[in-house]
ROZAMI-832876 format. One line per field, with one value per residue (C-alpha): residue in one letter; x, z, y; residue number from 0. Coordinates in pm, 1 decimal. Example, Ala and Ser with C-alpha at 12.3 -4.5 7.8 and 13.67 -1.06 7.14 Angstrom:
% residues 2
r <- a:s
c1 <- 1230.0:1367.0
c3 <- 780.0:714.0
c2 <- -450.0:-106.0
k <- 0:1
//
This chain:
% residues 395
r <- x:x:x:x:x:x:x:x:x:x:x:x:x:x:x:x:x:x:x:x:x:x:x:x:x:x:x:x:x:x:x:x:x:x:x:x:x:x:x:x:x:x:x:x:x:x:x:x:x:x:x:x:x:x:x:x:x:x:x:x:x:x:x:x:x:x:x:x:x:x:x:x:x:x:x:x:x:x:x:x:x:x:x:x:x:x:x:x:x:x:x:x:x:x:x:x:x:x:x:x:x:x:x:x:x:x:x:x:x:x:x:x:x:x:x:x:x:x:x:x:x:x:x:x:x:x:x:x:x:x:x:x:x:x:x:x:x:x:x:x:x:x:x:x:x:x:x:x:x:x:x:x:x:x:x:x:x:x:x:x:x:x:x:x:x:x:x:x:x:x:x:x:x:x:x:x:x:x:x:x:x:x:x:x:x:x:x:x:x:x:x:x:x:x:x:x:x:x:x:x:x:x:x:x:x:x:x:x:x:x:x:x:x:x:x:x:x:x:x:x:x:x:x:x:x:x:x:x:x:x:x:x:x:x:x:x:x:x:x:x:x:x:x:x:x:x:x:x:x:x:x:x:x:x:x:x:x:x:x:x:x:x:x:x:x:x:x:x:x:x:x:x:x:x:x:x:x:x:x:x:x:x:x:x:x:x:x:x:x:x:x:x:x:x:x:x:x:x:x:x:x:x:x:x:x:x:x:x:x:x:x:x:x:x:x:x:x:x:x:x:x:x:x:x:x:x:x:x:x:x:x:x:x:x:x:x:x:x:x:x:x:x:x:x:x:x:x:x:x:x:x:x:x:x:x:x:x:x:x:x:x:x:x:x:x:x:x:x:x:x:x:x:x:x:x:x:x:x:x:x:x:x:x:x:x:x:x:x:x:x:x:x:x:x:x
c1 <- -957.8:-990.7:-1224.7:-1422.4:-1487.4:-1591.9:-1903.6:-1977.8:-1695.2:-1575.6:-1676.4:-1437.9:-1486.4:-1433.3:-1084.0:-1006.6:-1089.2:-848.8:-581.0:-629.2:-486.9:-296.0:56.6:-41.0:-254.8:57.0:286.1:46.2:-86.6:-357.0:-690.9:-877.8:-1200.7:-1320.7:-1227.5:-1421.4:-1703.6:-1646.1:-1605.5:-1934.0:-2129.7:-2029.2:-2188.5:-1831.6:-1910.5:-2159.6:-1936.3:-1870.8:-2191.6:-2431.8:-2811.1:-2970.3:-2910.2:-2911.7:-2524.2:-2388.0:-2195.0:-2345.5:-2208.9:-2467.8:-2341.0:-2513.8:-2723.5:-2556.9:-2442.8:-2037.0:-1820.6:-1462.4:-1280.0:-1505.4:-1464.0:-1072.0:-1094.2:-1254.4:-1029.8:-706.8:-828.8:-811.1:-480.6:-384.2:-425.9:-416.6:-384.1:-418.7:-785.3:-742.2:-658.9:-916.4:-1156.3:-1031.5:-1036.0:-1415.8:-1464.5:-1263.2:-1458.2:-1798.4:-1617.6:-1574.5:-1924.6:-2053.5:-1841.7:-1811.4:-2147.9:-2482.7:-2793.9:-2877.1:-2566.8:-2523.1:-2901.1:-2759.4:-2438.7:-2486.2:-2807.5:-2701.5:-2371.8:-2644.3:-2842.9:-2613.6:-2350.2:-2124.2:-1762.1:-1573.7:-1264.5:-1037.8:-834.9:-756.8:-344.9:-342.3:34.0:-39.7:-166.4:-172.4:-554.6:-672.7:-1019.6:-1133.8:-1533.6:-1751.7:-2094.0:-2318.5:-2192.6:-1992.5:-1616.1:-1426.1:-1132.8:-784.7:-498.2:-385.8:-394.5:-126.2:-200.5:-560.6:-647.4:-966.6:-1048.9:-1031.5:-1339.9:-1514.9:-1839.2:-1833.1:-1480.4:-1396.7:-1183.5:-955.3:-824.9:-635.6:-818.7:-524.0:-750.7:-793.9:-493.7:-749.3:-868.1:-1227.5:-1340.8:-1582.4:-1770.7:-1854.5:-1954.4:-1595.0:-1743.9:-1807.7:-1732.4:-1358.1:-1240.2:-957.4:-817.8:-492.2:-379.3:-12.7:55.2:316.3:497.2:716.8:420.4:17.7:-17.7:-375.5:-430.4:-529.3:-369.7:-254.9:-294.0:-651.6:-670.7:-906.1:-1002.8:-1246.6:-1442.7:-1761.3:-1854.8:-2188.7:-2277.8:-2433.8:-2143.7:-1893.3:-1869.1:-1819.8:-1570.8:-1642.2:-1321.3:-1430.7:-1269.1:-1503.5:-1426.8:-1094.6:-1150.4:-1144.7:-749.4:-731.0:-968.6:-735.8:-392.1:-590.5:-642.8:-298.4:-184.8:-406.8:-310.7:70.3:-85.0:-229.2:71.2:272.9:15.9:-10.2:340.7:348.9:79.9:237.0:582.5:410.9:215.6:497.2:772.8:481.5:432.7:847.9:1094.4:1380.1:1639.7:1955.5:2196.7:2387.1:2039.7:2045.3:1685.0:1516.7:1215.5:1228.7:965.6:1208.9:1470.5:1500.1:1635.9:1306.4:1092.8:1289.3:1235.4:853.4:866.7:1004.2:762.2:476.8:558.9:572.8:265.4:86.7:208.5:124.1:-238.2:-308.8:-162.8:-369.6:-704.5:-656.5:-638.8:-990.8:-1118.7:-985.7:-1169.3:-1497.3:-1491.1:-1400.5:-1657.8:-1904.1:-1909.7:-2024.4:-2032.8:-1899.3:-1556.9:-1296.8:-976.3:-753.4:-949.3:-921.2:-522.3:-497.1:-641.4:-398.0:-107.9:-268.3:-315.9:86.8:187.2:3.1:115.4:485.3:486.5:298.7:518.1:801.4:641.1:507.7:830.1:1075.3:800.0:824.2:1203.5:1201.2:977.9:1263.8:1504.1:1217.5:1117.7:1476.1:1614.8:1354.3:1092.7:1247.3:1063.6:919.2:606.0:510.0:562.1:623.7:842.8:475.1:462.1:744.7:674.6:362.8:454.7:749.0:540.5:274.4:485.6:625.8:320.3:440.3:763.7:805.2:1027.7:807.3:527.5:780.5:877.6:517.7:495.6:863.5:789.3:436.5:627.8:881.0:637.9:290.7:259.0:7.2:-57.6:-191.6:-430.0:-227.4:-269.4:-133.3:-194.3
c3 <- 378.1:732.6:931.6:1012.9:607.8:576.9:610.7:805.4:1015.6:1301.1:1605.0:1869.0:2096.2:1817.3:1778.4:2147.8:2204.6:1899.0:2041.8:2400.4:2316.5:1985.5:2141.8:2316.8:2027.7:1823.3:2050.5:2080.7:1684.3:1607.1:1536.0:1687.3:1690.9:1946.9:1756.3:1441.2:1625.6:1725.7:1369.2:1263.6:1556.1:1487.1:1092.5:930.1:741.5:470.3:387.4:10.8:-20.3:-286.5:-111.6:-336.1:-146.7:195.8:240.6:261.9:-64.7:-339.3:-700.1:-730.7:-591.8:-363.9:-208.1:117.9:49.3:96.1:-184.1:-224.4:-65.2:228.1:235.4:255.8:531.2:731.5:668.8:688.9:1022.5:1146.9:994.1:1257.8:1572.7:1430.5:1064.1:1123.5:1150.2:912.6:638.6:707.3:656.9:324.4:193.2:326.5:91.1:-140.8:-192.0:-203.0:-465.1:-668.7:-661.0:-725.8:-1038.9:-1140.6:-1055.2:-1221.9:-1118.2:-909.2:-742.2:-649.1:-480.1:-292.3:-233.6:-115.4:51.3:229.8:303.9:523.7:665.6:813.2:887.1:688.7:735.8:380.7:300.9:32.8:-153.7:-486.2:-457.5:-838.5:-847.4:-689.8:-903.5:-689.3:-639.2:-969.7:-1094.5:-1239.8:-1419.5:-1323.5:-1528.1:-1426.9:-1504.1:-1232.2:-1039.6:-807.6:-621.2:-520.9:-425.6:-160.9:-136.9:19.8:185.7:198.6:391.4:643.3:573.8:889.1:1108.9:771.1:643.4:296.8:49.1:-310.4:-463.4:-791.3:-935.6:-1208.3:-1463.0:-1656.0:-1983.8:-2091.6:-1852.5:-1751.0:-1395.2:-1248.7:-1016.2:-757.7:-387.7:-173.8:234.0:410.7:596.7:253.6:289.3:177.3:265.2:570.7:679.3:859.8:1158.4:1034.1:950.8:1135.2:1010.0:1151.3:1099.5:1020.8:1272.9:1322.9:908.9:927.5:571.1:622.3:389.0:289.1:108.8:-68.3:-86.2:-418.4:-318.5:-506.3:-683.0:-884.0:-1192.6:-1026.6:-769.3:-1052.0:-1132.4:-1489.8:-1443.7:-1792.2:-1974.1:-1937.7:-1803.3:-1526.5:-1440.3:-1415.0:-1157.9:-913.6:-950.2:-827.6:-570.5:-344.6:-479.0:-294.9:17.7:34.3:-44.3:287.3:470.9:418.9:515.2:835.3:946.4:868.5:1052.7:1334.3:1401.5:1416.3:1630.0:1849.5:1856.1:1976.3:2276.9:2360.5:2354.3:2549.5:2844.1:2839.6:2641.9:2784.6:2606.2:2520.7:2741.9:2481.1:2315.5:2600.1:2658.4:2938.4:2728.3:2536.3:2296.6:2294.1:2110.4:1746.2:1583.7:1782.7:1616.5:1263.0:1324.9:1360.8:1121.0:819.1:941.7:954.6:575.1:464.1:606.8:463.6:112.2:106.2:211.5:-6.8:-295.9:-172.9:-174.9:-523.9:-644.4:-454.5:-653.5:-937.3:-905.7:-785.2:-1083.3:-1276.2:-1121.7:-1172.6:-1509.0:-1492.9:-1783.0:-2033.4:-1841.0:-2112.7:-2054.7:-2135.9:-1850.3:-1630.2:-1698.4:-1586.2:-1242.2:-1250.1:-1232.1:-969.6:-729.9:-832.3:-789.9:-444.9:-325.5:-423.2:-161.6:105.7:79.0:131.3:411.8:614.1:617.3:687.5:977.7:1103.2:1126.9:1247.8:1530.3:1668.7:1651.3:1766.9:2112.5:2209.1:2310.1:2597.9:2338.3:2242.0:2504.7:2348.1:2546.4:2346.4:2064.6:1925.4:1667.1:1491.8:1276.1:1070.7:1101.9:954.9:669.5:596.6:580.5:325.9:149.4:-34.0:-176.9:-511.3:-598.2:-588.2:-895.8:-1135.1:-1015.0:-1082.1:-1380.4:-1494.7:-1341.0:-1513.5:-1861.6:-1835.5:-1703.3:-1998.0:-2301.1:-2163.4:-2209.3:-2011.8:-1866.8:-1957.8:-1661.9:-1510.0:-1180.7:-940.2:-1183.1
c2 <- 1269.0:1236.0:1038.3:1411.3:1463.8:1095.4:928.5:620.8:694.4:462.2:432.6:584.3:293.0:37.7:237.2:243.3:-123.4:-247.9:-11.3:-64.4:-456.4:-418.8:-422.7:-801.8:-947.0:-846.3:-1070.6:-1320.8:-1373.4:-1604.4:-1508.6:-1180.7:-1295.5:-1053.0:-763.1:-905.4:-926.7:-586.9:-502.2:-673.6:-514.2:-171.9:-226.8:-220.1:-552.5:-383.5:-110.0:-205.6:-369.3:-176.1:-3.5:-133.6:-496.2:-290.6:-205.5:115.3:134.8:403.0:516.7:769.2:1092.9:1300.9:1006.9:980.7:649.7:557.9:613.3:441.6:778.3:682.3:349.3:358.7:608.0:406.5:127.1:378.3:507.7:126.9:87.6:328.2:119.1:-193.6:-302.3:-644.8:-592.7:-328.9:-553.8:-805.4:-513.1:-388.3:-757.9:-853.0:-523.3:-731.2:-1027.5:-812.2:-623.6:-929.8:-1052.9:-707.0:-699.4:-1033.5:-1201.8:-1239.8:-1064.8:-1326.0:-1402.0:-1021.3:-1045.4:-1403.1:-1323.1:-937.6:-919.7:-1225.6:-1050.9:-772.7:-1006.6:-1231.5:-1053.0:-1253.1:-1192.4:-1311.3:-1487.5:-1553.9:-1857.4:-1628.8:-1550.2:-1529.3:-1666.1:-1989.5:-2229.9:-2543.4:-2549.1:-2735.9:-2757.2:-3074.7:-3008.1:-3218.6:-3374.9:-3133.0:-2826.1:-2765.8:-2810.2:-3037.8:-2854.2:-3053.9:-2916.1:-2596.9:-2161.1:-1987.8:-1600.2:-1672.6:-1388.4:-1348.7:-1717.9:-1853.1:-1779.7:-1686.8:-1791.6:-1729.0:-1746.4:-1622.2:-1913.1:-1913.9:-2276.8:-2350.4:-2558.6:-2741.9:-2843.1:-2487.4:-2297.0:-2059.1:-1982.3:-2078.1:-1819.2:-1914.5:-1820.4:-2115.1:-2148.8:-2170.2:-2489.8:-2653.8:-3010.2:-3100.5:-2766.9:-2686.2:-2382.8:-2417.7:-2180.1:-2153.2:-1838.0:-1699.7:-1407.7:-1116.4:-885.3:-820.4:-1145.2:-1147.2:-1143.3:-1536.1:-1517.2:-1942.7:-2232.5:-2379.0:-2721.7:-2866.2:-3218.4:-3233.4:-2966.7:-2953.9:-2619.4:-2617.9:-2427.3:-2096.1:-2083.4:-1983.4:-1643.6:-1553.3:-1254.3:-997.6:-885.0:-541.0:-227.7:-229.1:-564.2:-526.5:-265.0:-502.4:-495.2:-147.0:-177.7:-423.7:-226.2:45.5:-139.6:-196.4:133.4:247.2:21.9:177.0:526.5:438.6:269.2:605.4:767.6:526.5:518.5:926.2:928.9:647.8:825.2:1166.9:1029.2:813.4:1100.0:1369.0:1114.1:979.1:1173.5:1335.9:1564.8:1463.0:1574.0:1827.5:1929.7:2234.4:2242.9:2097.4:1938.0:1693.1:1828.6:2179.6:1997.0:2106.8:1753.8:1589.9:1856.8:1817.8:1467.1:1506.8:1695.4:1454.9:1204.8:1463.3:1537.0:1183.8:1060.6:1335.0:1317.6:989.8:1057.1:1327.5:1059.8:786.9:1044.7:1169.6:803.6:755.2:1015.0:928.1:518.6:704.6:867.9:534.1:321.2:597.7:559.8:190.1:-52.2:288.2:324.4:287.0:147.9:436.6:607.3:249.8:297.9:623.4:538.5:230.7:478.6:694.0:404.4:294.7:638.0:656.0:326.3:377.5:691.9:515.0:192.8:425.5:595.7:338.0:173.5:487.2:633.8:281.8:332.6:702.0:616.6:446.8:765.5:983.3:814.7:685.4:320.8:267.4:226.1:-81.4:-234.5:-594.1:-533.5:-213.3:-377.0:-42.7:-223.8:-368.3:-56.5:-133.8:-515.3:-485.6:-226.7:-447.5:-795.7:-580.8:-427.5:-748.8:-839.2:-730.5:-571.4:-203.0:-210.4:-318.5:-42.4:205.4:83.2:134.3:474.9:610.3:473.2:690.8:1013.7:928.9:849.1:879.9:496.4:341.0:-23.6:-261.4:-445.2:-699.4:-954.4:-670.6:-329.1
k <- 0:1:2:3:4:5:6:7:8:9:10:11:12:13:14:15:16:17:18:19:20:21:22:23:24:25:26:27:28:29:30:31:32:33:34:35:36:37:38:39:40:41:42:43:44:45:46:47:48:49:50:51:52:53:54:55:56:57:58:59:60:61:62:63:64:65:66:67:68:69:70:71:72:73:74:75:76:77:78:79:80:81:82:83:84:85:86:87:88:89:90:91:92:93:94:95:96:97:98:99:100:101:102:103:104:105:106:107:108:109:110:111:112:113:114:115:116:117:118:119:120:121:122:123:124:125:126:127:128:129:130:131:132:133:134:135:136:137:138:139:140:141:142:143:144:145:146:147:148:149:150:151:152:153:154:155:156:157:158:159:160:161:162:163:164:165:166:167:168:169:170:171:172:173:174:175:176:177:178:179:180:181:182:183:184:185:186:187:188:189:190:191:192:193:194:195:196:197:198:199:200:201:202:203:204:205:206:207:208:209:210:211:212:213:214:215:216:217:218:219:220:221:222:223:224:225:226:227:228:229:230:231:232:233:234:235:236:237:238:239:240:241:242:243:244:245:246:247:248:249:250:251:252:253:254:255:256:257:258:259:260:261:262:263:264:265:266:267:268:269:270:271:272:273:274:275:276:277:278:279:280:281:282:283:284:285:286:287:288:289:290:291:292:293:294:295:296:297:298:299:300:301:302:303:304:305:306:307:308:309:310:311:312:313:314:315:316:317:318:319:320:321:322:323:324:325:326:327:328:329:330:331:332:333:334:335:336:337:338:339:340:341:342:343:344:345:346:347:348:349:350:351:352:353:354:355:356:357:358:359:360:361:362:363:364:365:366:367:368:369:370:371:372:373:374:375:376:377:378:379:380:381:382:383:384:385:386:387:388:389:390:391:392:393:394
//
């Protein structure tokens, strides 16, 4: 779905402004916290938050609220200029996500409506593989955090964080929200990668952190709970399809305004010469497939979360393989578009200070947050047997 067929669509000037710097604030790294205001002012922040706590998120059709085919649009059509900020996006929808499923009645009314009225941008210390943050309980019904996250995404210049520690007397995690500025708590600036730069995804420690009682949230082993899962493999997966369609875009307005034909192509335009326009044309067809897969796995978790506390989880599995299916072809895209843009505009677009070289960057950094193998693994066994997954960390 484009940006046209979706509601709460983004501002154009929001779009120019992120693309107008992207190639610089690429080089440079560090933290965009001009653009997140921008993000904040133009009432992006709200996006996954329910109505009925004054966002713009809705699971009742036909009410004009957002629905999750909306809500990645918006966040693919950032992914476009800059998905950086694109990912910081999808995870603040993320973290709502997690209270919305996970909390209490009254820690959905806190958390959320808060979320609205202060305009709360939302962090993260909850990389489910890393299991050096420990929780010790305390005497009053509550936690003390020691120990460090890694890829703690959106966390620095938040206000509010999801955490997850490892609680060694029982192995099981402790899920919990707490105010970023919470005594004992430090965000580090070091993340420095080849790609998605501006992510603030560094290390935050914790120095015995307190978290009380009604600042743990209880997370259900239900079907619906578990939707949570899909919801960020989502994010991810359009993420991948705005970089494919980013770097399209990118490679056409670079090639209009600077290509020239090769000198045995025997045209005198660039945009004359049939391996350009096959060129276009394979990285026209792989963006594309890759959206249409991403927008029939939105349809398919609308439906899903739709159906509330009754989803079963054969149903929850089958949009598990729709978002694996979809992400497999935009991983693939992202990357190769990345790549083609290259062929397509010709070595003067190797020019560090377009930093026309971020597409692939970025896909390539993303695209190793879990392994492609085992996705497709879980994919081939259903197309073999009709077997589906179980819920897992990543599926």
């Amino acid at each position: 779905m484009g940006m046209n067929e979706a509601h709460g669509a983004v501002p154009d000037g929001l779009l120019g402004a992120l693309r107008a710097n992207a190639a610089q604030r690429d080089l440079a790294g560090g933290h965009a916290a001009a653009e997140k205001r921008l993000i904040a002012e133009a009432g992006l922040l709200t996006i996954a938050v329910p109505r009925e706590f004054g966002g713009q998120f809705t699971q009742v059709p036909g009410d004009g609220g957002l629905h999750w085919r909306d809500v990645y649009a918006i966040i693919r059509t950032i992914a476009r200029v800059d998905s950086a900020l694109a990912h910081l996006l999808g995870f603040q929808c993320l973290q709502i996500v997690s209270v919305d499923l996970w909390g209490n009645a009254a820690q959905r009314a806190n958390w959320l409506q808060g979320t609205v009225e202060h305009r709360w941008w939302w962090g993260n210390a909850v990389n489910p593989i890393d299991t050096r943050l420990v929780a010790q309980a305390d005497n009053e019904g509550g936690w003390r955090l020691h120990g460090k996250k890694g890829f703690c995404s959106g966390t620095y210049g938040s206000q509010m964080m999801t955490v997850s520690a490892h609680d060694p007397a029982t192995g099981n995690p402790v899920f919990a929200v707490v105010p970023t500025t919470r005594a004992g708590i430090t965000v580090h600036d070091d993340w420095d990668p080849i790609g998605q730069r501006q992510t603030d995804s560094g290390t935050v420690s914790f120095d015995n952190v307190q978290v009380q009682a009604h600042e743990v949230l209880a997370r259900p082993n239900t079907p619906r709970a578990s939707l949570r899962t899909l919801v960020s493999q989502l994010v991810l997966t359009n993420l991948f399809v705005g970089l494919a369609e980013g770097a399209l875009e990118e490679a056409r307005q670079y090639v209009l305004a600077n290509g020239r034909p090769w000198v045995n192509s025997g045209v005198k335009q660039a945009i004359d010469d049939p391996y350009l326009q096959q060129r276009f044309g394979e990285m026209r067809v792989q963006s594309l497939a890759a959206a249409l897969l991403a927008d029939r796995a939105a349809a398919q978790l609308d439906a899903a979360w739709q159906q509330g506390e009754a989803l079963a989880a054969g149903t929850r599995a089958e949009v598990s393989i729709a978002i694996s299916e979809a992400k497999i072809g935009a991983h693939r895209a992202a990357l190769e578009t990345g790549q083609q843009l290259f062929d397509a505009c010709g070595a003067r677009a190797t020019n560090a200070a377009l930093a026309l070289d971020r597409f692939w960057r970025n896909a390539r950094v993303h695209t190793l947050h879990d392994p492609l193998d085992y996705r497709l693994r879980d994919v081939g066994r259903h197309a073999l047997t009709q077997e589906l997954p179980e819920p897992t960390l990543y599926t």
